[in-house]
C-alpha positions in Angstrom: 66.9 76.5 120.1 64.3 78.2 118.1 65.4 80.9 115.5 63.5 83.0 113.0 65.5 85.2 110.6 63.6 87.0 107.7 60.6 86.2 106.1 58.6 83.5 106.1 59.6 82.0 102.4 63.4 82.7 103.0 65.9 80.3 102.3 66.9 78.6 105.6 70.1 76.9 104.2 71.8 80.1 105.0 70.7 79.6 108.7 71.8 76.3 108.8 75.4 76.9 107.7 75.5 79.8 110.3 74.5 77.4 112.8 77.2 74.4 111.7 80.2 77.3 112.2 78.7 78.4 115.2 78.5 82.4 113.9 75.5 84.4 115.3 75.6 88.2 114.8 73.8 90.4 117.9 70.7 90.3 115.6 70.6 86.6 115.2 71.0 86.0 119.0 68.6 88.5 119.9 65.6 86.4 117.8 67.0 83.5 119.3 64.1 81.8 121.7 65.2 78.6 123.5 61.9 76.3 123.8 60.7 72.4 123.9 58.2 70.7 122.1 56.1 68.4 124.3 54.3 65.3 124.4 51.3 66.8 121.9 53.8 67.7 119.4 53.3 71.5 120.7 55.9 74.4 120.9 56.5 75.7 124.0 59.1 79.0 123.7 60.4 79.4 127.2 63.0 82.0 126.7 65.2 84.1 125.1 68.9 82.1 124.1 70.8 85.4 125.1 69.1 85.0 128.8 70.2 81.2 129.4 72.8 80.5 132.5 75.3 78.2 131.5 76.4 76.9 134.8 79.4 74.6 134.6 77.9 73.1 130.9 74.3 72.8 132.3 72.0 75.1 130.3 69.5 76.6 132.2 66.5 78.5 131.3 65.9 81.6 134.1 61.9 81.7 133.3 61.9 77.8 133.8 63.3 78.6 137.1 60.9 81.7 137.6 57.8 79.7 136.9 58.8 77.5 139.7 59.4 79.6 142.1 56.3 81.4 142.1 54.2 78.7 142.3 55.7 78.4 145.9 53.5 79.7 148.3 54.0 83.4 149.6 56.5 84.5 146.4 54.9 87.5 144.8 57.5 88.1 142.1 60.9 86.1 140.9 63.7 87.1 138.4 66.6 84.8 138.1 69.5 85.7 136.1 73.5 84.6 135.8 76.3 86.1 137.9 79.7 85.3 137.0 81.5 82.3 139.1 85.2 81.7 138.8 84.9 77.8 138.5 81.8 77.5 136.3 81.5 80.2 134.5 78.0 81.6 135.7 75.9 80.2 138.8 72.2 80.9 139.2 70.8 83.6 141.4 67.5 84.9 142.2 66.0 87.8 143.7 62.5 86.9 145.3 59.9 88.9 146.5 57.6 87.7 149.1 54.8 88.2 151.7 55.8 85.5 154.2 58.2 84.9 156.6 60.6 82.6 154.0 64.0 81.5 154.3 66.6 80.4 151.4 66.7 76.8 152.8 62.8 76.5 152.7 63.0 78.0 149.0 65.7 75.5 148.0 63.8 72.9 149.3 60.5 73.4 147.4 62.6 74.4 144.3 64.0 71.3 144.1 61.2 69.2 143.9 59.9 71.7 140.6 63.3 71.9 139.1 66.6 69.9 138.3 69.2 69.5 141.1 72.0 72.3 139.1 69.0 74.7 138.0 68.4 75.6 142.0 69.8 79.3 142.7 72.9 79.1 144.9 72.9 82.6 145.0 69.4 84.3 146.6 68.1 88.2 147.5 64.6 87.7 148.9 62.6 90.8 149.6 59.2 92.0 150.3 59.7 95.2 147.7 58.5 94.9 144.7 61.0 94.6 141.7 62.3 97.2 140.3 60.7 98.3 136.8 62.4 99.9 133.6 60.4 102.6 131.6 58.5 100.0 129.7 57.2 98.4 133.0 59.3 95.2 132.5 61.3 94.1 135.5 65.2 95.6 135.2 67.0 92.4 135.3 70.3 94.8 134.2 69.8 96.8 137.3 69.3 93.8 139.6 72.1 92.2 137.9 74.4 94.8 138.1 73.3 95.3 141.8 74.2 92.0 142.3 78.0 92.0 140.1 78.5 94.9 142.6 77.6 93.1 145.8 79.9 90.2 145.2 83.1 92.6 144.3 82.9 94.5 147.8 
C-alpha cells in the first residue's frame, strides 16, 4: 500500500499511528494506491486501494487483472471489478469487449497463464460494444457494477 497525505515535509508519524489502529477516513482511502516495487528498486502504482477485490482473503488488484486480459488476442477493452459473494465476500468479474469469436473457457485459459489461479474472473460479460463512458470519458465501472449487482438479484 502506498499512501500520500499532505505535504511533502509533513510529519508521517501521524500516518503511521493511523495505519497501526487500522483508521482511514474516505480521504485517506481515496489517496490510497496499492503498488510493488520491482527487481530495479522501481515503484510500480497499480491501483487504487479502494478498487482491490478481496476474494475469500486473496487481495486482488482489478488493473493487474485488466492488463492481462488485454494482451489476449481479440480483447479490445476489459474492466474488472468485485461483486458481492455470500462465501467470500467479493469474487472477481469482468466485462470484456472483443472482436473475435471468444468464449469464457478460452479467456480463463489464457488468463491463467498471465495471472494467479484466485485472481481469474469467475464471473464474465463479454461483448463486442464498447464500454460504457462517464462524462469525463473514463469507463463507468459504477454503472457496469451496478448492472451487474442487478443481474445477479433477478
Amino acid at each position: 500500500m502506498i499512501m500520500n497525505q499532505g505535504t511533502p515535509a509533513s510529519d508521517s508519524a501521524g500516518i503511521t499511528r493511523e495505519l497501526a489502529r487500522g483508521k482511514f477516513t474516505d480521504e485517506m482511502l481515496a489517496k490510497m494506491r496499492a503498488g510493488r516495487i520491482d527487481g530495479d528498486g522501481h515503484l510500480w502504482i497499480t491501483g487504487r486501494c479502494k478498487d482491490l477485490i478481496i476474494r475469500g482473503g486473496e487481495n486482488i488488484s482489478p488493473a493487474a487483472v485488466e492488463q492481462a486480459l488485454v494482451t489476449i488476442p481479440g480483447v479490445t477493452e476489459a474492466v474488472v471489478f468485485g461483486v458481492p459473494h455470500a462465501e467470500l465476500g467479493e469474487e472477481v468479474m469482468a466485462v470484456v469487449v472483443v472482436s473475435a469469436d471468444l468464449t469464457e473457457q478460452q479467456l480463463e485459459a489464457c488468463l491463467r497463464t498471465k495471472v494467479a489461479s484466485f485472481a481469474v474472473p469467475t464471473r464474465w460479460r463479454i461483448q463486442k460494444e464498447p464500454l460504457p463512458v462517464n462524462q469525463t470519458g473514463k469507463v463507468d465501472k459504477a454503472a457496469l457494477m451496478s448492472e451487474a449487482r442487478a443481474e445477479r438479484v433477478s
